[in-house]
N, C-alpha and C positions, 0 to 999 in steps of 0.2 A: 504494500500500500504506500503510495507518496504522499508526503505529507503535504498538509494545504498550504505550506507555505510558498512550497514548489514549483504548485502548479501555475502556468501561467496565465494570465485574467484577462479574459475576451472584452474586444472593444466593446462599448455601450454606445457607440455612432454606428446606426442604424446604413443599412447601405445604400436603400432607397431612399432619392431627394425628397421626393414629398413626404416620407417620414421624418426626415431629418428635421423639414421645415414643421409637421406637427410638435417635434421635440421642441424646437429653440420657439415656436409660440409657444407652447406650455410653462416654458421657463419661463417666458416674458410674462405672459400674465401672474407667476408663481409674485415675480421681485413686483412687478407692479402693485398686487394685492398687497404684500406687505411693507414695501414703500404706504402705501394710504392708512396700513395697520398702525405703522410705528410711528408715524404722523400723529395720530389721534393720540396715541400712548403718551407719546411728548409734550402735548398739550394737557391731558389731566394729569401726567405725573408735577406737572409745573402748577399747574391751578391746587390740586393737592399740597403741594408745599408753601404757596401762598398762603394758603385757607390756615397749616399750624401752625405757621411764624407768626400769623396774625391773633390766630388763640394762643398762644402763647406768650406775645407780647401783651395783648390784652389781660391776662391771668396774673402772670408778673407783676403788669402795674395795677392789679388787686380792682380794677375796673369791670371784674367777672365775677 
């Protein structure tokens, strides 16, 4: 038995153009999606941090 380290690892590029082009859209939409994902995440991790510096500064100065 050889081990799997051995063995050598088949391309994942399709041989057929028009597969290849289904691949590289799918990928495109893959970054697009998450490009808009991490977008959003950005904006409530910062709104988030706003919202406790602000209780927190509030709570401190005993105004809570």
């Amino acid at each position: 038995m050889i081990p799997t380290s051995l063995v050598p690892l088949q391309p994942i590029v399709p041989g057929d153009p028009a597969q290849l082009l289904i691949v590289l859209v799918g990928v495109l939409l893959v970054i697009l999606i998450g490009r808009l994902v991490l977008k959003i995440a950005w904006r409530l991790v910062t709104i988030a941090v706003v919202v406790v510096a602000v209780l927190l500064l509030v709570t401190t100065l005993g105004l809570l």
